[in-house]
N, C-alpha and C positions, 0 to 999 in steps of 0.2 A: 159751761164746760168745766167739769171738775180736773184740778191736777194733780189733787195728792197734798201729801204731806213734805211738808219744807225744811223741817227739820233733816240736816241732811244725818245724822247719826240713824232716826228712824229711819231716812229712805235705803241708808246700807240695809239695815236689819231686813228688810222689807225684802230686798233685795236678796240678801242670804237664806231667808225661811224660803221664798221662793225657785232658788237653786237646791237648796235641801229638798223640797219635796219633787222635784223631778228626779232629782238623781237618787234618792233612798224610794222613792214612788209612796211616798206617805203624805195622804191626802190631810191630814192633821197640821201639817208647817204649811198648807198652802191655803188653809180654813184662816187661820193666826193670821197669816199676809194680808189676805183681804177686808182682815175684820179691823187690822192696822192702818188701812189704807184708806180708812172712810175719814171725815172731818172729826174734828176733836171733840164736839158736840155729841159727834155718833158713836166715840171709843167706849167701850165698857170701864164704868166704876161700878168695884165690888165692894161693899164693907166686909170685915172683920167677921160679924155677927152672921150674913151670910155664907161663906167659907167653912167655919167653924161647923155649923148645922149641916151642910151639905157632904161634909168629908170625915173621913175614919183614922183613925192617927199612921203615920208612915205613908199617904197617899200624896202622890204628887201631883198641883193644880196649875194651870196655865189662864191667867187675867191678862186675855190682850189690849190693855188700858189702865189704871190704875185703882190700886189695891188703898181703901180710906180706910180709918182706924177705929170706927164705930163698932163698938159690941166686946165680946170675948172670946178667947179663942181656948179651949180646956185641954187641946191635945196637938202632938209635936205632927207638924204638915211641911213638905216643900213645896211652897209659893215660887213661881216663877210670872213676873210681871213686867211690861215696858216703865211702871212706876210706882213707886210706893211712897203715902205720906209718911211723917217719923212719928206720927203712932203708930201704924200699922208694922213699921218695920220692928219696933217696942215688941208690942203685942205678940207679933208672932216668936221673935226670938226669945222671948220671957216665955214662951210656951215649948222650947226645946226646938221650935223648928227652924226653919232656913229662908233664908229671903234671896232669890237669885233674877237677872238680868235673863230675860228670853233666851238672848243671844249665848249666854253661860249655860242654860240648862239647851241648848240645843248642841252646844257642843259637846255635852255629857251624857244627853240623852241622843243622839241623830237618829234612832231607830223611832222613837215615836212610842213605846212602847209601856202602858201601864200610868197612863199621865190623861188627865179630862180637862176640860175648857170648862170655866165656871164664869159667867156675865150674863 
């Protein structure tokens, strides 16, 4: 029987994406929840090198897992991740962009709108 994650700061989170996406009806914060919700083993790590390649400068990403500092990043992106190593956190703000907490871009973004899941 699985029960989740213990950490209690992710279980708020967990808990908040999942009120966000009932009450805004965006099925995007309730994707993020579940994909939170799995064992640590199963969370998404993104590198650098992958992000970089897959996004356009000014687009904003959501890593629901953590974000490692492998590769180069050539153009300014807002990352939003449960965690970032301190290269990656390097890497991207040497590249003009922004490194933010789910929970911070969920309260700046609620509508869901113009932002992709990359893992």
């Amino acid at each position: 029987m699985r029960t989740g994650p213990t950490n209690p700061l992710l279980q708020a989170l967990i808990q908040d994406l999942r009120k966000q996406a009932s009450v805004s009806k965006v099925d995007l914060w309730a994707s993020i929840a579940e994909d939170l919700s799995k064992p640590t083993r199963q969370r998404r790590s993104v590198n650098i090198s992958r992000i970089g390649r897959n996004t356009a400068a000014g687009e904003t990403v959501i890593v629901p897992g953590k974000v490692l500092g492998s590769g180069i990043l050539s153009h300014n992106i807002v990352v939003a991740a449960f965690d970032f190593s301190a290269g990656a956190r390097k890497r991207i703000t040497d590249a003009k962009g922004k490194c933010l907490t789910i929970s911070q871009l969920l309260k700046e973004k609620p509508d869901g709108k113009n932002m992709r899941i990359i893992g």
